[in-house]
C-alpha positions in Angstrom: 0.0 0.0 0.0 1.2 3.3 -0.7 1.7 5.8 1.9 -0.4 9.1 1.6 1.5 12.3 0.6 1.3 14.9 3.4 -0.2 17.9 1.4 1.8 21.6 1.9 0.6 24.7 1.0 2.4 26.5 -1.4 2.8 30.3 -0.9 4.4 32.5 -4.1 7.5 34.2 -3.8 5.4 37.7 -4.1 3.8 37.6 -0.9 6.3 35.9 0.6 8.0 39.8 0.2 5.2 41.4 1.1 4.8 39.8 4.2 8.4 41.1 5.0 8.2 44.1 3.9 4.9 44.6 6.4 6.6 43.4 9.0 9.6 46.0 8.8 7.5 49.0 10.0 7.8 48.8 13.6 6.9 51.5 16.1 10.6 52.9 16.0 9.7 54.6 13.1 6.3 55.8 13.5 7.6 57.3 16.8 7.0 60.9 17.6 10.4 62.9 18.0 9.4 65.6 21.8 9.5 69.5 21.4 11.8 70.2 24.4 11.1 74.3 26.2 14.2 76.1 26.3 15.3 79.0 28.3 16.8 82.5 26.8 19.8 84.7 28.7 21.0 87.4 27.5 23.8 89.3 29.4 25.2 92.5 28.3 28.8 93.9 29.5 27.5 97.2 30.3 24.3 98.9 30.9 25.4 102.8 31.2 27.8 103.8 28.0 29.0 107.1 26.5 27.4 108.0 23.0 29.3 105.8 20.5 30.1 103.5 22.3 29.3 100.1 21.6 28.3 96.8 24.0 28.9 92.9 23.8 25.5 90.7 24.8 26.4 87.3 26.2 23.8 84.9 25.5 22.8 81.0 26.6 20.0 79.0 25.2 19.3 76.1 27.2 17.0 73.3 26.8 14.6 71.5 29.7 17.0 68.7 29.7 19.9 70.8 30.2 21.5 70.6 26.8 22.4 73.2 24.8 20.8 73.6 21.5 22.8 73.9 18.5 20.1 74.5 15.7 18.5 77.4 15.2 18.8 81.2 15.3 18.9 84.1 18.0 17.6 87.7 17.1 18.6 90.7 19.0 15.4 93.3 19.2 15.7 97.0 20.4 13.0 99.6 21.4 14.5 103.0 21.6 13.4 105.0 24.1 10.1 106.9 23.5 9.0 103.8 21.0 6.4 101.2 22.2 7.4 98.3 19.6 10.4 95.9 19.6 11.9 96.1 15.9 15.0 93.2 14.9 18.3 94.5 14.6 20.6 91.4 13.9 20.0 87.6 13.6 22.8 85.0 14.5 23.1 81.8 13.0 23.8 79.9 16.0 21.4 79.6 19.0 24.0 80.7 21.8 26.6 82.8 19.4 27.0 86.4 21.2 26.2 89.8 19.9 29.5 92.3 19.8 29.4 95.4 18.8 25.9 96.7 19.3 25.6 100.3 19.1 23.1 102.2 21.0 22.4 105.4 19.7 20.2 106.0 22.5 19.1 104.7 26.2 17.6 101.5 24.5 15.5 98.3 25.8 17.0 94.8 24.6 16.3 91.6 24.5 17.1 88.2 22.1 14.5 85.6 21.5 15.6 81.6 20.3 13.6 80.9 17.4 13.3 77.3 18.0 14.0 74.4 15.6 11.4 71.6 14.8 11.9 68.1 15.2 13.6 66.4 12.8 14.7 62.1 11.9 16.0 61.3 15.5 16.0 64.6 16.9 14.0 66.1 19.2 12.7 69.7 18.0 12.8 73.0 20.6 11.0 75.4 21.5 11.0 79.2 21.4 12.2 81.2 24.0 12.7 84.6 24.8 15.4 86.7 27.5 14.0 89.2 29.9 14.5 92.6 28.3 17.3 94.7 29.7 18.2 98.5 28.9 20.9 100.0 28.3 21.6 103.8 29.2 23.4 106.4 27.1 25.2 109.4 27.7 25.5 112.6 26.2 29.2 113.3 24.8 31.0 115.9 25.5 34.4 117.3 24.0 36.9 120.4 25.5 40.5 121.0 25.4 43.4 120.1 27.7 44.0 123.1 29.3 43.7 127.3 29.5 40.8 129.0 30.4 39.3 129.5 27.2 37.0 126.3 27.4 35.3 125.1 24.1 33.6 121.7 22.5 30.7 119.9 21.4 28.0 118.6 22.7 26.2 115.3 21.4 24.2 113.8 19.9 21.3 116.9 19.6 21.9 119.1 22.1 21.8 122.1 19.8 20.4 125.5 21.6 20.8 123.6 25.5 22.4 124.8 28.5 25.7 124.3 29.8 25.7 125.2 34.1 29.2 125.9 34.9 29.9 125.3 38.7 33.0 126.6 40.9 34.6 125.5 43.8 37.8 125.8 45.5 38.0 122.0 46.7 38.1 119.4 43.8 35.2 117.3 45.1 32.9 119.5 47.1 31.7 123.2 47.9 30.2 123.5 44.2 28.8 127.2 43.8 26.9 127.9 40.5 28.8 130.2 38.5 26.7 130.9 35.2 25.4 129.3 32.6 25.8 129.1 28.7 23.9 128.4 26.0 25.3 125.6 22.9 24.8 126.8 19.5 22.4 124.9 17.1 25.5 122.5 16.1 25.3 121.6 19.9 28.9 123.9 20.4 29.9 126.1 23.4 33.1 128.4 24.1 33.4 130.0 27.3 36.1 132.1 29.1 36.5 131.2 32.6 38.1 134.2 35.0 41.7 134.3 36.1 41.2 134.0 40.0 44.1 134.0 42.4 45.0 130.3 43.4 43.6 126.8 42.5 39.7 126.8 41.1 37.9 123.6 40.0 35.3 124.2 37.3 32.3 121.6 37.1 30.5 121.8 33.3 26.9 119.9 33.2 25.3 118.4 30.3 21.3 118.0 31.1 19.9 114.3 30.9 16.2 113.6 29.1 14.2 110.6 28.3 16.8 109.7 25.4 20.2 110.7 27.0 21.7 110.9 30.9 23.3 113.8 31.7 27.5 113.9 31.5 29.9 116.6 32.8 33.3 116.8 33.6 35.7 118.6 35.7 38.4 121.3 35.0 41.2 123.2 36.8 43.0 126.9 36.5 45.3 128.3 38.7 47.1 131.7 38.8 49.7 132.3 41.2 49.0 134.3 44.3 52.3 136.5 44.1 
């Protein structure tokens, strides 16, 4: 007697692969990449400057986990002083890059804001952030000559048609007594010729402050012998 054939089923090559293929998408790859918060700093190395001069602004973007993120961009935004509305002055390529050089032309309000960077593959994305606005406070300049006591300059920026109080005292760092006051021209430039008075005088020159510009002075010195 013959034995009976055991019967197999036969399954085509072409859905053998499809079955593999099926099985290759596994939940590694549908997985959902987080959106981590960050944190914005931005430091600046001085917060009362002369006119002209310019500032560096430190800043750190961190992320919730503590790392550092290195995509995506900072931008630096001022609002002058007498404006209500932040307006971008400079964008950096890298998220905790520093800004040199800034240039306040005016007592002006700062602050840089991470612009995030979505996820992306394998790596998580971040959020944006923003620093807590700082200002920075500008001084009038103001220009004179080494010595003698015909005292002359310029006053800027805009201080054309301003006063000038001119203080005396016989002690360098007290006892001021108001002397008199001048007037700059429109150019914001001032001349004055101070008395020749017996002895050693200290001369005290005030520039006014406003909303835009502290006020600045400086000190000077004449002396006539007493023989």
């Amino acid at each position: 007697m013959r034995r009976a054939r055991t019967a197999r089923a036969f399954i085509p090559v072409s859905a053998l692969a499809c079955v593999v293929t099926l099985s290759g998408v596994g939940p590694a790859a549908a997985a959902q990449r987080d959106t981590l918060t960050t944190t914005t700093v931005a430091l600046p190395d001085a917060t009362v400057v002369d006119f002209q001069t310019t500032i560096d602004i430190q800043v750190d973007v961190d992320s919730q986990g503590g790392s550092t993120p290195t995509e995506g961009t900072t931008t630096l935004y001022a609002m002058e002083a007498g404006d209500r509305t932040w307006q971008a002055v400079t964008t950096n390529d890298s998220a905790s890059s520093d800004f040199l050089a800034v240039r306040p032309w005016m007592t002006t309000s700062y602050k840089v804001v991470y612009n995030g960077h979505p996820a992306a593959g394998a790596d998580d994305g971040y959020a944006t952030s923003e620093s807590e606005p700082f200002t920075v406070q500008v001084r009038r300049a103001i220009t004179y000559p080494r010595g003698g006591f015909v005292v002359e300059g310029r006053v800027t920026p805009r201080y054309g048609q301003r006063k000038i109080v001119i203080k005396a005292s016989r002690e360098q760092s007290s006892g001021y007594v108001r002397f008199r006051a001048i007037t700059t021209d429109r150019r914001g430039r001032y001349a004055v010729t101070l008395p020749r008075r017996k002895g050693t005088w200290y001369w005290s020159f005030r520039v006014g402050g406003d909303a835009s510009y502290l006020p600045t002075s400086f000190q000077w010195k004449t002396w006539v012998s007493v023989s």
